[in-house]
GURO-273306 format. One record per residue (C-alpha): residue number from 1; residue in three letters; chain; x, y, z. Coordinates in pm, whole numbers, plus 50000, padded with zeros to 5 digits. Example, Ala and Ser with C-alpha at 12.3 -4.5 7.8 and 13.67 -1.06 7.14 Angstrom:
// residues 2
   num   residuo   cadena       u       v       w
     1       ALA        A   51230   49550   50780
     2       SER        A   51367   49894   50714
END
This chain:
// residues 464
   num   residuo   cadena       u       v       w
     1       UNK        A   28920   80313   35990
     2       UNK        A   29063   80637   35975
     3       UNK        A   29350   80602   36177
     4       UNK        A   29442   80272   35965
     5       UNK        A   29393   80503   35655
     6       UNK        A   29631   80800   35808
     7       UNK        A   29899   80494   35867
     8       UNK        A   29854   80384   35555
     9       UNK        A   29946   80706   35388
    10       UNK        A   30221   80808   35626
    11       UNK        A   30321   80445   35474
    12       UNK        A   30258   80513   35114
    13       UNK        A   30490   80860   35185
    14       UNK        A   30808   80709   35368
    15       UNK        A   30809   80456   35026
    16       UNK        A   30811   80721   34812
    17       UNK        A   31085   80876   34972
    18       UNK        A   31290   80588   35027
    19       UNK        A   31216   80524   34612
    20       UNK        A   31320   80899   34570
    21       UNK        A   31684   80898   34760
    22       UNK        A   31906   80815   34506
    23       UNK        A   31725   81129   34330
    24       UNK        A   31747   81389   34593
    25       UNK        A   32110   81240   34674
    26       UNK        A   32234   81368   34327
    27       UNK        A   31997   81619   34308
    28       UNK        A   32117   81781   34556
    29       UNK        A   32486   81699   34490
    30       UNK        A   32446   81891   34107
    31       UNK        A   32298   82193   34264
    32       UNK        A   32620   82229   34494
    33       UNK        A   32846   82174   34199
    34       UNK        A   32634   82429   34008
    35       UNK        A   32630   82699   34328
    36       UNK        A   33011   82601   34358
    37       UNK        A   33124   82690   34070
    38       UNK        A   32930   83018   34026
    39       UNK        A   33095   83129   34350
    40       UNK        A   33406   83038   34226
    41       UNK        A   33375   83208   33920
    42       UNK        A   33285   83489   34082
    43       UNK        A   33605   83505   34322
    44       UNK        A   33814   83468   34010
    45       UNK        A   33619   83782   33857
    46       UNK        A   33679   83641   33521
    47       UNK        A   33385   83448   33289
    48       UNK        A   33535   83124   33211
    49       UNK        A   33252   83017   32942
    50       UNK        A   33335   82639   33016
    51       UNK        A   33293   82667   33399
    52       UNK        A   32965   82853   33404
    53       UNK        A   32784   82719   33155
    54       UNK        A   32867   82393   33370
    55       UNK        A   32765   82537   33662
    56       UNK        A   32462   82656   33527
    57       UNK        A   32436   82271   33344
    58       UNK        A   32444   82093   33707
    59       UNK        A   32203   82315   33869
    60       UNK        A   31871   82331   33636
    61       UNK        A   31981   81934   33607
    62       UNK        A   31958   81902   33975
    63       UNK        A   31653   82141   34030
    64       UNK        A   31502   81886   33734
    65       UNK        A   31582   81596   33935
    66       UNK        A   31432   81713   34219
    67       UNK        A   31118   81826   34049
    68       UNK        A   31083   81496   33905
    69       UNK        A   31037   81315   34285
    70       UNK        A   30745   81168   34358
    71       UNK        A   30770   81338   34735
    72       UNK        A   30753   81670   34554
    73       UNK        A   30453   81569   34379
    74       UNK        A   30262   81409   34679
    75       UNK        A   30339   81745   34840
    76       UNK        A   30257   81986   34572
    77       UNK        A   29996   81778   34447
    78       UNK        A   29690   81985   34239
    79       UNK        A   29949   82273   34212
    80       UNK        A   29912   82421   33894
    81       UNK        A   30237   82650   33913
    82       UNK        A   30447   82389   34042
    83       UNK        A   30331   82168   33748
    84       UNK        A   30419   82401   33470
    85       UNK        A   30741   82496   33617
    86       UNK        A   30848   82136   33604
    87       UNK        A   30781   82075   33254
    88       UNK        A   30912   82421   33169
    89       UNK        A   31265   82311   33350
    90       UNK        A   31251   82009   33148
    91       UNK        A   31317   82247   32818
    92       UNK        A   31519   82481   32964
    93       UNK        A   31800   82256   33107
    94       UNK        A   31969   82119   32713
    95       UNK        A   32014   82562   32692
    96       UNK        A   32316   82521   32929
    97       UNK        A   32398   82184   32861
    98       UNK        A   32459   82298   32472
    99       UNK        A   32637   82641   32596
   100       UNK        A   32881   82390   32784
   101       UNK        A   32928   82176   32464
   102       UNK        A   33000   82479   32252
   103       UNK        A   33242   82614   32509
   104       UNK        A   33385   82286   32483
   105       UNK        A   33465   82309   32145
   106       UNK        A   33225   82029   32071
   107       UNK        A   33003   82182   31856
   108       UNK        A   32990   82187   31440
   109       UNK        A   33187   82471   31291
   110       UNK        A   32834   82738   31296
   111       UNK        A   32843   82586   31624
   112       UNK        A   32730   82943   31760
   113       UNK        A   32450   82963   31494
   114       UNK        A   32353   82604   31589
   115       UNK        A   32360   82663   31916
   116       UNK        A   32202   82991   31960
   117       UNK        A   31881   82860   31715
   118       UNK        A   31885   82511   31950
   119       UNK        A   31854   82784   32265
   120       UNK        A   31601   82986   32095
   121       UNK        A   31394   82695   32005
   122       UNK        A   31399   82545   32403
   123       UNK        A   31355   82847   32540
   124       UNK        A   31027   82900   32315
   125       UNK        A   30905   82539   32425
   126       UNK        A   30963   82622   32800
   127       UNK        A   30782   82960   32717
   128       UNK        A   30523   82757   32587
   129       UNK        A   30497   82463   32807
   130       UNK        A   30484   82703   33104
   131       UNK        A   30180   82957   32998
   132       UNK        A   29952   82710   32778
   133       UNK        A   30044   82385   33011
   134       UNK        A   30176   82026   32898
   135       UNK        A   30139   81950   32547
   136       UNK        A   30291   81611   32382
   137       UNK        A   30383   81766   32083
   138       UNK        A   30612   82023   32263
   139       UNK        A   30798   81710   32425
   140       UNK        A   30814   81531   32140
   141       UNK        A   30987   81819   31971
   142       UNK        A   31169   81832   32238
   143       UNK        A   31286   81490   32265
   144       UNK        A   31389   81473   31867
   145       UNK        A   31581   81791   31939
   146       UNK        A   31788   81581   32223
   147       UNK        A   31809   81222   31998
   148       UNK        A   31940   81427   31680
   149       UNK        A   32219   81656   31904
   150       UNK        A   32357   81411   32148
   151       UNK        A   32491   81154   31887
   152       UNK        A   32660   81436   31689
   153       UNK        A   32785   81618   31995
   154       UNK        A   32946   81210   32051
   155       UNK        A   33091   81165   31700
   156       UNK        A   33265   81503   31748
   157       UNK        A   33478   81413   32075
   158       UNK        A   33580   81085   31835
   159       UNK        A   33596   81302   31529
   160       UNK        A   33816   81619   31691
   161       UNK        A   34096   81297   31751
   162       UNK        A   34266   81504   31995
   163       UNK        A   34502   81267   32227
   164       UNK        A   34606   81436   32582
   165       UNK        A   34541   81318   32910
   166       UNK        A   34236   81607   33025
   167       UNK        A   34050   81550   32681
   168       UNK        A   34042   81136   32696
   169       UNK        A   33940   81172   33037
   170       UNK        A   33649   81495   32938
   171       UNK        A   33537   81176   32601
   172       UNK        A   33498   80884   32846
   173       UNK        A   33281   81106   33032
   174       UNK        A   33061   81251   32793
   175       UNK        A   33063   80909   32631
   176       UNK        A   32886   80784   32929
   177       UNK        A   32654   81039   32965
   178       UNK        A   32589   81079   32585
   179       UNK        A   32483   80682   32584
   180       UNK        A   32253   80710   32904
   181       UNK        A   32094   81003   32825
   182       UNK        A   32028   80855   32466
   183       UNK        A   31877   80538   32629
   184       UNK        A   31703   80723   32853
   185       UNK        A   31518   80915   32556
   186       UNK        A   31475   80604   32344
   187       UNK        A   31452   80216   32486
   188       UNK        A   31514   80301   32875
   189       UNK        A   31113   80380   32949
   190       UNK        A   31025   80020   32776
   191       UNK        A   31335   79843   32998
   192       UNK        A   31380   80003   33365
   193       UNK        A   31174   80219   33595
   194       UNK        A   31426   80468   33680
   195       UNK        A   31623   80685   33474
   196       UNK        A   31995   80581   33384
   197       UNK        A   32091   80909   33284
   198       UNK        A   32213   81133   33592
   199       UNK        A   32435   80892   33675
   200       UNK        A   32593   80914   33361
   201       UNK        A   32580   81291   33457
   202       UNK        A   32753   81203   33789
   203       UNK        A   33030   81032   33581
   204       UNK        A   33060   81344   33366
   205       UNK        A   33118   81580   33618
   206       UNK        A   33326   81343   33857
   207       UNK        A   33569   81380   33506
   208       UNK        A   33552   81728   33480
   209       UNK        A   33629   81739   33867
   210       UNK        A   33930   81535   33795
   211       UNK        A   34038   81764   33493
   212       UNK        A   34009   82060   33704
   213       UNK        A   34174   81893   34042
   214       UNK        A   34417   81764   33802
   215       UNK        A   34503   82118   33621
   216       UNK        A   34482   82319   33986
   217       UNK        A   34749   82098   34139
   218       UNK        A   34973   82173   33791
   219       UNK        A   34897   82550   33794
   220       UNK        A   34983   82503   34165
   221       UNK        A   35322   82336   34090
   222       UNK        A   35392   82610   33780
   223       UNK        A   35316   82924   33999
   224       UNK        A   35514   82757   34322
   225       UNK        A   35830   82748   34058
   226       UNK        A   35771   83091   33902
   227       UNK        A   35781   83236   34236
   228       UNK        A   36068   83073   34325
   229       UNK        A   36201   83226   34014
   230       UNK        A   36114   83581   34116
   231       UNK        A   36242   83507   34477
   232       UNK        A   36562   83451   34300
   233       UNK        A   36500   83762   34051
   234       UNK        A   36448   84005   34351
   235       UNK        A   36761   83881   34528
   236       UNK        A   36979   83941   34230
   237       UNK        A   36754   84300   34185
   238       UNK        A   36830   84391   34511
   239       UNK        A   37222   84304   34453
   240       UNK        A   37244   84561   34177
   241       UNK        A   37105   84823   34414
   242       UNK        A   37394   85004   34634
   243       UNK        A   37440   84921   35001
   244       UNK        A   37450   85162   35265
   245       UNK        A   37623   85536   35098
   246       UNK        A   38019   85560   35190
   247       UNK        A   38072   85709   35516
   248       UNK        A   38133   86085   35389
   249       UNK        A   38207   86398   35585
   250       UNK        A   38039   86602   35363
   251       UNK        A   37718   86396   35236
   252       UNK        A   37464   86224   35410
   253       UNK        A   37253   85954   35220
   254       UNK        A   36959   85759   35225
   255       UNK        A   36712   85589   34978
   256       UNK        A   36391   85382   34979
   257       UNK        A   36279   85156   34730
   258       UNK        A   35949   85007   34711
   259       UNK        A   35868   84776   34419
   260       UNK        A   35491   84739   34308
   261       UNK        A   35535   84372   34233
   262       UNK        A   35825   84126   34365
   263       UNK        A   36042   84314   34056
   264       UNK        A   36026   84601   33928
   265       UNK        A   36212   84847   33690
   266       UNK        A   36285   85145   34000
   267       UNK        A   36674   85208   33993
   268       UNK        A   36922   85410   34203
   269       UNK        A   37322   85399   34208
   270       UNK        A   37541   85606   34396
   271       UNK        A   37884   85690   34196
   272       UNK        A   38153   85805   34395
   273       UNK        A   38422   85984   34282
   274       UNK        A   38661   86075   34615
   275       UNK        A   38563   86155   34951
   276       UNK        A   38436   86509   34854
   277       UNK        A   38311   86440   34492
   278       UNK        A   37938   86209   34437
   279       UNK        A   37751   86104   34176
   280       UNK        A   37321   86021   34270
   281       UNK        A   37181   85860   33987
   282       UNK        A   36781   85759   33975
   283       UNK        A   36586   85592   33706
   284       UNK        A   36258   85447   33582
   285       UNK        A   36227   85194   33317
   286       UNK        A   35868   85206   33142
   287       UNK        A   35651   84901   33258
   288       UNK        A   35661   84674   33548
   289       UNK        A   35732   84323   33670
   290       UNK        A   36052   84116   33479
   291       UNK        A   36072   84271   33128
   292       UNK        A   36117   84594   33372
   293       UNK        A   36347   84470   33639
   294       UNK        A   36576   84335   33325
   295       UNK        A   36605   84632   33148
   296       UNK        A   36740   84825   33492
   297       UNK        A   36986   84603   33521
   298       UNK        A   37111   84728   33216
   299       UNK        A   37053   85060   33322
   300       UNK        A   37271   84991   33567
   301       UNK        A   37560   84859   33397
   302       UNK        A   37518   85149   33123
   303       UNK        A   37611   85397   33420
   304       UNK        A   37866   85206   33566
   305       UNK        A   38026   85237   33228
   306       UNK        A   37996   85623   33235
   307       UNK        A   38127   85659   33546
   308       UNK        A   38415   85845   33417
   309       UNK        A   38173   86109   33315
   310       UNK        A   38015   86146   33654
   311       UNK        A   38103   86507   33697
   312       UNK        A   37977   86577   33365
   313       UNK        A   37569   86476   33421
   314       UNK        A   37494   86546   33043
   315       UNK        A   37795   86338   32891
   316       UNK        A   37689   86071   33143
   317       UNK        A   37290   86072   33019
   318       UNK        A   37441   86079   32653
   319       UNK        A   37655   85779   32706
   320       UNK        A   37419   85596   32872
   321       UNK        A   37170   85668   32620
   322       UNK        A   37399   85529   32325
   323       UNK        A   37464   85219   32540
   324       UNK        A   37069   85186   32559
   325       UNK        A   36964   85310   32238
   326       UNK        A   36819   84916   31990
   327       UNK        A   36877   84719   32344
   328       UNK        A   36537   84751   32573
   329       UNK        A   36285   84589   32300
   330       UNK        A   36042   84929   32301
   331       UNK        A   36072   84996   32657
   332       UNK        A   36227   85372   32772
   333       UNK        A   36389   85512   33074
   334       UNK        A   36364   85804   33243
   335       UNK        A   36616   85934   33470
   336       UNK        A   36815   86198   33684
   337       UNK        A   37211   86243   33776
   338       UNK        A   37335   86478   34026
   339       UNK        A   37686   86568   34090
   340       UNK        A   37808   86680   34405
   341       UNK        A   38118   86872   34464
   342       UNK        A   38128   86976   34843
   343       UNK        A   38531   87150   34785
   344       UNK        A   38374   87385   34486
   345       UNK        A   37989   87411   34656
   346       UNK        A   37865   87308   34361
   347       UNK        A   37604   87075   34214
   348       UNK        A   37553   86953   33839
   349       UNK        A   37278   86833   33742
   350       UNK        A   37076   86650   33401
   351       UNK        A   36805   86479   33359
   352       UNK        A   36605   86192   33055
   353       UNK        A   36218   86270   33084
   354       UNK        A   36256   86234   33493
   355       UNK        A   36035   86394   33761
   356       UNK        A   36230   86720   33855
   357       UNK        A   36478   86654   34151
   358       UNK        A   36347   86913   34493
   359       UNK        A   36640   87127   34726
   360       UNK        A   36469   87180   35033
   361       UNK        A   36641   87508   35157
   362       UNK        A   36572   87734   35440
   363       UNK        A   36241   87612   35472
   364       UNK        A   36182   87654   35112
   365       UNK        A   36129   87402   34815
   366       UNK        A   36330   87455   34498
   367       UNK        A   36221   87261   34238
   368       UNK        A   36538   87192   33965
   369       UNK        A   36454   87064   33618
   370       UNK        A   36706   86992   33316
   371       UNK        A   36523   86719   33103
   372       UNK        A   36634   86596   32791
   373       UNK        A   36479   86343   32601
   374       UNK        A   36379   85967   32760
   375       UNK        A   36679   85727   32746
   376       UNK        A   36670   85474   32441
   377       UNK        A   36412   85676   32296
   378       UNK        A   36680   85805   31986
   379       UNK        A   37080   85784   31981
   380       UNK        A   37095   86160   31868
   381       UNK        A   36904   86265   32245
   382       UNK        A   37107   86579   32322
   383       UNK        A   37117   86643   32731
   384       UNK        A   37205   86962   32898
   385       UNK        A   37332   87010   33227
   386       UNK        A   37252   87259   33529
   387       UNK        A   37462   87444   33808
   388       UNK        A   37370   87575   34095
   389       UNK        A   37561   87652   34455
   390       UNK        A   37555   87402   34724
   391       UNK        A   37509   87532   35079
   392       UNK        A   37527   87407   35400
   393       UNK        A   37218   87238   35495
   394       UNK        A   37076   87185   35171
   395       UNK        A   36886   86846   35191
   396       UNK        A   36822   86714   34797
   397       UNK        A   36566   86499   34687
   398       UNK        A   36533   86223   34416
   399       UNK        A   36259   86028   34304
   400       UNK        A   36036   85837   34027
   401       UNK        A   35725   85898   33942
   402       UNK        A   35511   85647   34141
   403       UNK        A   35546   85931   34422
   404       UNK        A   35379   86170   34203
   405       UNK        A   35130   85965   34069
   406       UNK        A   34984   85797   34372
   407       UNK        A   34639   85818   34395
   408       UNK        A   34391   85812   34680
   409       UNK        A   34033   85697   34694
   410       UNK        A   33895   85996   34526
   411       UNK        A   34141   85950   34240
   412       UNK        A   34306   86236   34331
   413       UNK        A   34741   86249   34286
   414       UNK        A   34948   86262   34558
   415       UNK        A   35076   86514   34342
   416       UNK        A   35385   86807   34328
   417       UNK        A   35267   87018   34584
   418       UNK        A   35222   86722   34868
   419       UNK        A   35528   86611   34809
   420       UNK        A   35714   86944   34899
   421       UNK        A   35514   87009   35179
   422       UNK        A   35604   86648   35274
   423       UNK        A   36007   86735   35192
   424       UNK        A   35951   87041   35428
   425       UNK        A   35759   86819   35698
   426       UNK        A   36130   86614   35739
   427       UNK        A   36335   86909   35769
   428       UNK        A   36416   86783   36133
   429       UNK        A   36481   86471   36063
   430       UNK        A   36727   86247   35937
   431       UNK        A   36786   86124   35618
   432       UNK        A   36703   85789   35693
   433       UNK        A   36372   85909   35834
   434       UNK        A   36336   86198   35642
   435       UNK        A   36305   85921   35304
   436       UNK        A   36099   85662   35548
   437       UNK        A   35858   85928   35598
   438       UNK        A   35807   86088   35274
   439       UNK        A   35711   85706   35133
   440       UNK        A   35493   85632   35410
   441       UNK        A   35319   85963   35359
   442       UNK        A   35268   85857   34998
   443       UNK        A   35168   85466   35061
   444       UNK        A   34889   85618   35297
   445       UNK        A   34768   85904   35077
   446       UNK        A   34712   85598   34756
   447       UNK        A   34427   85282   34833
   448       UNK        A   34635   85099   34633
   449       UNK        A   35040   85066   34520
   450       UNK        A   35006   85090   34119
   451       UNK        A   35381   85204   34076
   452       UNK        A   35681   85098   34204
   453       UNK        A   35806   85389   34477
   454       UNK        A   36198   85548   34513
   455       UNK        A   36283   85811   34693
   456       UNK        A   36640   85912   34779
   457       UNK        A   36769   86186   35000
   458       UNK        A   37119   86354   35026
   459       UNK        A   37221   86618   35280
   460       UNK        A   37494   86859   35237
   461       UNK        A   37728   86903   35547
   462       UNK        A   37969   87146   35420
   463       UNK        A   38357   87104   35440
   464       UNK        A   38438   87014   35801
END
């Protein structure tokens, strides 16, 4: 007799289950969606009010559905916890579900009043429900709540009238969830056994899925074209920039560039007079990424137009400036010119708001500074010029800002003073790896590149 009786049961328990499947199925398929979409919300580091409140939505709907199997309640039977915590999930799941609808857009005009008194209210019930135990008149409040919101929440998706392809998809379905869940709450009990309503749930968020698949694959397409776009942007950047320096008896050049971003607003030019005579010109436009990367090339073109003036560094900023001056949209420019004359052993030298340019001499850093206002900052900017003797030897060195302004994990800059001992460090070296060296001295001092990174290097050789 007992044996028959433990067969029975093991019986009565594989029917239950097989009754609970299609419960535990989507049960279990919610909660995913709802873990899902918290992790990806969480990789995107940004609070996308329509995604979590969804994701938060699917989950307490699946946990619900699962606490509503009879397998859980053969198992947990004469719990007392397990008990209250079902009914209270039963009040807390429309908080989520009415976050989502606001985020929607779904909601009444006060739809934050509305909806923050609706969450109060179910949050109080599940309060409620979960210290004093069931009471009908907390789910009968709780079921009014439901019967008055969903129909309005309906009207509104008809009533908003908006017409494009992700929002008639998003109506059809919260229609069908809307109508389940309403016959769920009001004739389903007297007609079917099982609940209609999470599979018009399923339907919803099979929509959604197809909104957001649908949008991905367009933000896909958009990104794939704006990057070809800045492929194309960098390519005709990196034209503007000078090739290799003129072979020169008397100079030896090299420069690094090292955009943050695929452009940037980093300049250098070389503007050659003769064989003896050179012009080193470096600037910075304010900001980063396109807006940047277009105002250098009119940097760029604003010196070539001043090259006549190259062996006057002051006229050259001046002219430049006026060129620049109602034509960068707010954005300034700093920057430094150099003239080199190797048959007088003499360099000129000016500068718009520009990191001061470094001689490395003898083992000793020189720092030389002549700044004038920023470029397209006012068309009165008055620049000045400075002179000093070029020896044999003499290694210059150019460069913007980022160099200075690198910072490592402590926060700390890379800073003046690293970047002469790291001018005196190359003093062996070429200029080609004198410049590599000096950046990659920089790029492992800073976690992080926040600035694009020049650097440009010019040795005197005297008159052979």
């Amino acid at each position: 007799m007992f044996l028959f009786e433990a067969q029975l049961s093991a019986s009565e328990v594989l029917r239950i289950f097989h009754q609970d499947e299609p419960a535990l199925f989507l049960g279990s398929a919610f909660t995913t969606v709802g873990i899902v979409t918290g992790a990806f919300c969480l990789l995107r580091r940004r609070f996308d009010a329509l995604l979590v409140w969804l994701g938060v939505f699917a989950f307490f709907y699946g946990q619900r559905m699962w606490f509503d199997t009879g397998i859980l309640h053969v198992t947990l039977a004469g719990n007392e916890f397990f008990a209250r915590l079902r009914w209270a999930v039963d009040f807390v799941v429309p908080i989520p579900a009415f976050l989502f609808f606001q985020a929607a857009g779904l909601m009444p005009r006060r739809g934050k009043l509305v909806t923050a008194i609706l969450s109060i209210v179910f949050l109080s019930l599940a309060v409620a429900v979960f210290v004093v135990g069931r009471l009908p008149l907390l789910h009968t409040i709780n079921n009014v709540l439901v019967i008055a919101a969903l129909p309005w929440i309906l009207v509104r998706t008809f009533l908003l009238g908006k017409r494009d392809h992700d929002f008639v998809v998003l109506r059809r379905g919260l229609f069908c969830f809307v109508v389940l869940a309403l016959w769920d709450n009001t004739l389903g009990p007297f007609w079917f056994r099982f609940n209609l309503e999470p599979y018009g749930f399923a339907v919803l968020l099979g929509c959604l899925g197809y909104v957001a698949a649908r949008r991905t694959l367009e933000r896909d397409q958009q990104l794939g074209e704006i990057q070809k776009e800045l492929d194309v942007a960098r390519s005709i950047q990196l034209s503007i920039l000078p090739g290799a320096f003129p072979e020169s008896a008397d100079f030896r050049v090299a420069a690094r560039y090292v955009p943050m971003t695929a452009v940037a607003g980093d300049l250098y030019d070389f503007l050659m007079t003769d064989a003896r005579h050179a012009g080193l010109l470096i600037a910075d436009v304010s900001g980063h990424g396109v807006p940047a990367a277009l105002i250098a090339s009119m940097v760029k073109m604003a010196a070539t137009s001043q090259r006549d003036h190259a062996a006057h560094p002051a006229k050259l900023l001046a002219g430049m400036n006026d060129a620049l001056c109602g034509n960068t949209q707010g954005q300034y420019v700093t920057a430094a010119f150099v003239y080199l004359d190797a048959q007088a052993r003499e360099l000129r030298y000016a500068a718009a708001g520009h990191p001061a340019m470094l001689l490395l001499r003898d083992g000793h850093v020189i720092e030389i500074a002549e700044n004038g206002l920023l470029l397209a900052a006012a068309d009165d900017a008055i620049y000045t010029e400075r002179s000093m003797t070029l020896e044999r030897g003499d290694r210059l060195l150019l460069y913007t800002d980022g160099l200075l302004e690198a910072k490592n994990g402590d926060g700390r800059l890379f800073g003046d003073e690293s970047l002469a001992a790291a001018l005196r460090n190359t003093a062996a070296l070429s200029p080609v790896d004198a410049v590599e060296r000096i950046i990659a001295e920089v790029q492992q001092w800073s976690t992080s590149q926040e600035d694009d990174l020049t650097a440009l290097i010019c040795d005197f050789a005297g008159i052979t």
